[in-house]
C-alpha positions in Angstrom: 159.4 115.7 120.6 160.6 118.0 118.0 163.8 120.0 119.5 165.1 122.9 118.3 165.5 123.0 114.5 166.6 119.4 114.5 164.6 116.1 114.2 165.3 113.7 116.1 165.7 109.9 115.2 162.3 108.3 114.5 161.8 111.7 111.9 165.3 111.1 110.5 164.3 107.0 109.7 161.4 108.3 107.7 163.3 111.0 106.4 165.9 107.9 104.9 162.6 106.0 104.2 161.3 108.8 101.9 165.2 109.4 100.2 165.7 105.5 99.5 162.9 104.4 97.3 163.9 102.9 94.6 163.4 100.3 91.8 163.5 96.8 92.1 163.0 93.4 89.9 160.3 91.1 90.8 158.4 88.4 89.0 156.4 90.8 87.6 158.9 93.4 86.2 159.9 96.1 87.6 157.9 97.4 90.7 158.7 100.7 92.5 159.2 100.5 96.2 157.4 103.8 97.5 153.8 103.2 98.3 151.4 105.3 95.8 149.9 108.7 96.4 146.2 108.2 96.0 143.3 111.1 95.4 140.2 110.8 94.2 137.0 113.5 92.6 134.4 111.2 93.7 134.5 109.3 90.8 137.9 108.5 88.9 141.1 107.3 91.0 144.5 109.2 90.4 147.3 107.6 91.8 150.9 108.7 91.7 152.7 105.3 92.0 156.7 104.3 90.7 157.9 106.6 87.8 154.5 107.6 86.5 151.0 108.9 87.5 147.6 107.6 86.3 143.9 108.0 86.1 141.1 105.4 86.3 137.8 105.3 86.5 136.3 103.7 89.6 133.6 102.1 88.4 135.0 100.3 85.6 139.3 100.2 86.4 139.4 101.6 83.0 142.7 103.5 82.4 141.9 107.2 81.4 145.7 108.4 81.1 149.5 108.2 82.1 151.9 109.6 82.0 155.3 109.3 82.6 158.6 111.5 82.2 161.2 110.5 80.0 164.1 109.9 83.3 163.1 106.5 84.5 165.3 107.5 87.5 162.6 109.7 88.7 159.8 108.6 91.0 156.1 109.7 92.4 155.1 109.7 95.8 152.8 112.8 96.6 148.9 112.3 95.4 148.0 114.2 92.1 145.6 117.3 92.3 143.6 117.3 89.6 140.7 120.0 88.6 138.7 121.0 85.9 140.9 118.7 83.8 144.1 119.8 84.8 146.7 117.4 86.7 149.5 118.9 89.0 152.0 116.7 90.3 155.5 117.1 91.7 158.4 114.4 91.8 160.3 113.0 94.5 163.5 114.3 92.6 166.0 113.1 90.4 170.1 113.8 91.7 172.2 115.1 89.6 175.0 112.8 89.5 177.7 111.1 91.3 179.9 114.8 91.5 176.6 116.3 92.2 174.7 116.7 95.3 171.8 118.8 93.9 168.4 117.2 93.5 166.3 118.4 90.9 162.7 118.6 91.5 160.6 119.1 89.1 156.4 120.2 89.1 154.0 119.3 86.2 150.8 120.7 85.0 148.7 118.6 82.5 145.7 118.2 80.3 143.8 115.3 81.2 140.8 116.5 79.5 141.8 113.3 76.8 142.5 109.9 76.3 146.8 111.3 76.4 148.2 113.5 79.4 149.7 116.2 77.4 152.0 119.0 79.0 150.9 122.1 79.8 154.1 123.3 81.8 157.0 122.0 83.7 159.2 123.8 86.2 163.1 122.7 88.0 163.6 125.8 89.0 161.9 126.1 91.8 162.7 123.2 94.3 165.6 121.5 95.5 164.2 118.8 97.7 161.1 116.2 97.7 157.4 117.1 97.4 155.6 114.8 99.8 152.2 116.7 100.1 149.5 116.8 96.9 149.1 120.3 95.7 146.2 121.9 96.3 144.7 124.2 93.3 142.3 127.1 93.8 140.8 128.8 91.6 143.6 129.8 89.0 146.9 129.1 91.7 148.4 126.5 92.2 150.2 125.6 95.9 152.8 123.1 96.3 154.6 122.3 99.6 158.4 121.2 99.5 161.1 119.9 101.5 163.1 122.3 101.1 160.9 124.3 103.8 158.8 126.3 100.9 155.1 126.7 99.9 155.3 128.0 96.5 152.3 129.7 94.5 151.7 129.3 91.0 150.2 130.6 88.2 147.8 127.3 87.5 147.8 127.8 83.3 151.4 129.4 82.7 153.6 128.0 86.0 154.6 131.3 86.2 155.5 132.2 90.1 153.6 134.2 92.1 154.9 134.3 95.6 156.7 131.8 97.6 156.6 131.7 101.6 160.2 129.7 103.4 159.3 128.0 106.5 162.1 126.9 109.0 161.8 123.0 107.9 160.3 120.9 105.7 156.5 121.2 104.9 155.4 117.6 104.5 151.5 118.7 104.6 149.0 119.5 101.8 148.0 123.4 103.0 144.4 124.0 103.5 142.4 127.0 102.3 139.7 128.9 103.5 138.4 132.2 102.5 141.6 133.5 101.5 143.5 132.3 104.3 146.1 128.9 103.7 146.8 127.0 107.3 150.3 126.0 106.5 152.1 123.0 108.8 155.4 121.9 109.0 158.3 120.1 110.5 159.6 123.1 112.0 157.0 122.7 114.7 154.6 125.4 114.0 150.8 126.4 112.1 150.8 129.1 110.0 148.5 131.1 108.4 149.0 133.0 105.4 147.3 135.4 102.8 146.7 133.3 100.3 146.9 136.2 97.6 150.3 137.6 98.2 152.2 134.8 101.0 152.4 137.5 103.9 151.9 135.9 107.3 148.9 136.5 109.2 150.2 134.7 112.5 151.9 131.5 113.7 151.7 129.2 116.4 154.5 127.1 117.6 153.8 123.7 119.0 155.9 120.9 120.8 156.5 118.7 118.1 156.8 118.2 114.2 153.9 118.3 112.0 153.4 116.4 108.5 149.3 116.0 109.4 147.3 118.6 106.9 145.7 121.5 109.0 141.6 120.6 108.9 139.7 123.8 109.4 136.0 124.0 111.0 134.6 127.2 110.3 131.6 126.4 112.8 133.6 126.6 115.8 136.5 129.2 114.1 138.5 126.4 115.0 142.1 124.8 112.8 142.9 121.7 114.1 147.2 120.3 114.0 148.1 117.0 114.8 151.4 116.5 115.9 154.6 114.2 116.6 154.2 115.6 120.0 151.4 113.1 120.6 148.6 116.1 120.8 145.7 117.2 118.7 145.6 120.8 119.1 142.9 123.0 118.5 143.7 126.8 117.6 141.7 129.9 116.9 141.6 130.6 113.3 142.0 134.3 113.7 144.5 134.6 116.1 146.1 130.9 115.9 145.4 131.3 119.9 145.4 127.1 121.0 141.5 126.6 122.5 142.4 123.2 123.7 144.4 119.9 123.2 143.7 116.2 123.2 146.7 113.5 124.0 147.0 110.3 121.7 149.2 107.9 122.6 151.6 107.7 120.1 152.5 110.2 117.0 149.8 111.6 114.4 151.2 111.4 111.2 148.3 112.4 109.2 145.2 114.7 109.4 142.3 113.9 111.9 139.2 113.5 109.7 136.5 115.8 110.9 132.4 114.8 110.5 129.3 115.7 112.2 130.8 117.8 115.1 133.0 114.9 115.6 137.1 114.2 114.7 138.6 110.7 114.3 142.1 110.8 114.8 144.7 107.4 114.4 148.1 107.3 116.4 150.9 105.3 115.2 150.1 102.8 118.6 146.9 101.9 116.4 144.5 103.9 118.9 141.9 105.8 117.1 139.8 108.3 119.2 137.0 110.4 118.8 136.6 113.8 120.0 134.3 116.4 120.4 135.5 119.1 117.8 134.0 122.2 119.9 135.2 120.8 123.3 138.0 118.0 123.1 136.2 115.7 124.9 137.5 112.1 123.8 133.8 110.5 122.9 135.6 106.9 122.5 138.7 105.4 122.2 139.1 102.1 120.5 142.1 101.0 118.2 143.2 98.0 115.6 145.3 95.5 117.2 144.0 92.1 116.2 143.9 91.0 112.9 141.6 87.8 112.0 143.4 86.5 108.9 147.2 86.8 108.3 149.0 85.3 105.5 145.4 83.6 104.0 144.4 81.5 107.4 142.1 82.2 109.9 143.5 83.7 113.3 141.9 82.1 116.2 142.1 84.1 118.9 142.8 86.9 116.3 146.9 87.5 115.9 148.0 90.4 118.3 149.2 93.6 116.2 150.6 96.9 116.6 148.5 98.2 114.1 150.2 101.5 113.2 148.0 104.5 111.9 149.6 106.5 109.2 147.0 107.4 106.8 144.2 109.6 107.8 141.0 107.9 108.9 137.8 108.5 106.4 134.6 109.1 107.3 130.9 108.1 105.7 127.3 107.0 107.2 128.0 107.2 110.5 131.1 105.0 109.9 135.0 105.2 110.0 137.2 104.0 107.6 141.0 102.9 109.4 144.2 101.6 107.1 146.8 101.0 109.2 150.1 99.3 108.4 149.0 96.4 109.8 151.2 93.4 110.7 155.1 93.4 110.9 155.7 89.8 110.9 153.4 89.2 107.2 154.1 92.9 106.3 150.7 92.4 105.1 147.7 95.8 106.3 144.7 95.9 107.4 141.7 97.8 106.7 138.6 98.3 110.0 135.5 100.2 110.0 134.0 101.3 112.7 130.7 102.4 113.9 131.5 106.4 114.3 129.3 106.6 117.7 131.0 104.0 119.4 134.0 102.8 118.2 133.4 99.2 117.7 134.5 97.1 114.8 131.8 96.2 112.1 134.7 94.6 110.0 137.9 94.3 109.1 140.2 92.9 105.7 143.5 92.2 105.8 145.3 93.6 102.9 148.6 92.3 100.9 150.4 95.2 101.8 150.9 97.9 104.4 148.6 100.7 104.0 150.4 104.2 104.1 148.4 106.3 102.2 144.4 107.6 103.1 141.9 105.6 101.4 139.6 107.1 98.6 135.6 106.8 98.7 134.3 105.9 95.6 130.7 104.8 94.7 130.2 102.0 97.6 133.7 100.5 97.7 136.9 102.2 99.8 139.7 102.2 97.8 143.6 101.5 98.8 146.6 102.1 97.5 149.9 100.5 98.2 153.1 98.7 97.2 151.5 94.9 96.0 152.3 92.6 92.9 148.6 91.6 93.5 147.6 95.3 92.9 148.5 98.9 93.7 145.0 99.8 93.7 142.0 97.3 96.1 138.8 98.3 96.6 136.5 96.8 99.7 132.4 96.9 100.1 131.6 99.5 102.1 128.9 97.3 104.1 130.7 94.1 104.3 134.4 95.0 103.5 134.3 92.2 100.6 137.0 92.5 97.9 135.6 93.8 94.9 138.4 94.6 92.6 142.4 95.0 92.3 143.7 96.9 89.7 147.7 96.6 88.5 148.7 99.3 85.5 149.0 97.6 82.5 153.1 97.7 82.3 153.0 95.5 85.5 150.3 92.7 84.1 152.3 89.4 82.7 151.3 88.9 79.3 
């Protein structure tokens, strides 16, 4: 549980986890240590990943544009938001300096519209700590969560500030719009709700434990939904941020319950994935992924026994749920299960070369994953049969 102001030791490990990347040499040159921030338009890939972002197109693994600051220090961890051409991505800050405790964080706007990123605007100014969460743009603005407890707005074209709302802790979570209201989560425990024109607070709700999950709205039952470290799913009033009901998990929820069909999937870090009722919380099924069939290349038989851990956010398509989970501790190798969304049950599972932090990204017929591999940051799986189709590493990490 979250207490009082402070976090307590399982948030300050991934607190270190997130300060520490950093670079290291492998046989391949240089490969960053943070796994990649993935997002996706439905058909190109954009992937923060090391000191630079990228985007590709699915279908082909063609390279559209980089780009990559001149401070090799500096790395990329939260997904790029891109729209109507424009990229917007923040850095996971650069310090200062041995004599120097400041971190500088900087936020990007480019034109991807060509073959070259070129940029539009840059701002320091604004943040002194990490940005974990993708910005979300809408319409002309521009919001970007910090660590340094702020959700800042800004002008999309010029980077000009608009507003800027200071929450008690962190916000690790991408906000979520809807019809001018942003649902706003954080570490310091609560769900707010905020004008999205001018910042002011429209209400707040304060929980039982820390939040990094992205707020998922259904507008068909006026409901917000939070996950939270206190092992709950909570389901709040959108109005009022009055909580309707809650739904234990077993373990923590790091990352946003995916909602579909009247129905949200929700994964633990035990590896449990449920699925409940969204108007209710009735739990329809619970299942989970803690047996993987092929570790380190050989056949598991019975399957090898795993924890399984659930940080991503599951993804839903077709009546069937997409799970990465970081897989196995002893290989340090992930795994990737769908399930049939009705029941629960497996229809197939891959193991992957690397743990799988970040949410997958649905793409033609092939899910897409992104993590810290020499064999690829980027794999994408069949849909149907969960068949490798394609890695992809960026060029500068391909041996001549």
């Amino acid at each position: 549980m979250f207490i009082a102001k402070r976090p307590f030791s399982r948030l300050l490990l991934l607190v270190l986890l997130l300060a520490t990347f950093s670079l290291t040499a492998c046989s391949r040159g240089a490969t960053a240590q943070n796994w990649p921030g993935l997002s996706t338009d439905g058909e190109n890939l954009y992937v923060a990943y090391g000191s630079g972002v990228l985007g590709l197109e699915a279908a082909s693994q063609d390279l559209l544009w980089s780009f990559k600051p001149e401070s090799a220090t500096l790395f990329f961890y939260a997904p790029p938001s891109v729209k109507d051409g424009r990229a917007v991505i923040g850095d996971f800050g650069a310090a200062q300096g041995l004599f120097s405790p400041q971190i500088v964080v900087s936020i990007y706007a480019l034109d991807v519209t060509g073959s070259t990123a070129k940029t539009e605007w840059t701002r320091n100014d604004l943040a002194s700590d990490r940005i974990v969460a993708a910005p979300l743009q809408v319409g002309d603005v521009v919001y970007v969560a910090t660590a340094d407890n702020q959700l800042l707005a800004l002008d999309a074209e010029s980077g000009n500030d608009l507003w800027h709302f200071t929450a008690e802790f962190s916000i690790w979570a991408q906000p979520t719009y809807y019809e001018g209201t942003l649902f706003v989560a954080s570490l310091d425990r609560h769900l707010y709700a905020l004008n999205a024109e001018d910042g002011t607070q429209k209400w707040s709700a304060e929980l039982s434990g820390a939040m990094s999950a992205q707020p998922i709205v259904n507008p068909d039952e006026n409901l917000v939904y939070a996950a939270s470290y206190d092992r709950e799913v909570h389901a709040l009033d959108m109005d009022t941020g009055e909580e309707v009901w809650s739904v234990p998990a077993s373990d923590w929820v790091w990352s946003a319950p995916a909602l579909a069909d009247g129905t949200l999937y929700v994964g633990d870090s035990s590896g449990n994935v449920f699925a409940i009722d969204a108007a209710s919380g009735e739990v329809l099924w619970e299942s989970g992924v803690h047996t993987m069939d092929v570790v380190a290349g050989a056949n598991q038989n019975p399957p090898a026994q795993i924890k399984g851990a659930i940080q991503a956010s599951p993804v839903v398509k077709d009546g069937v749920v997409y799970v990465a989970s970081l897989g196995n501790e002893q290989s340090e190798e992930g795994l990737m299960v769908a399930m049939d969304a009705a029941t629960g049950e497996e229809m197939w599972q891959a193991t992957t070369p690397a743990p799988l932090f970040s949410t997958p990204a649905i793409v033609g017929d092939v899910i897409v994953v992104a993590m810290q591999s020499e064999v690829g940051i980027l794999q994408a799986y069949n849909l149907e049969t969960g068949e490798l189709e394609w890695s992809y590493l960026p060029p500068e990490l391909v041996s001549e």
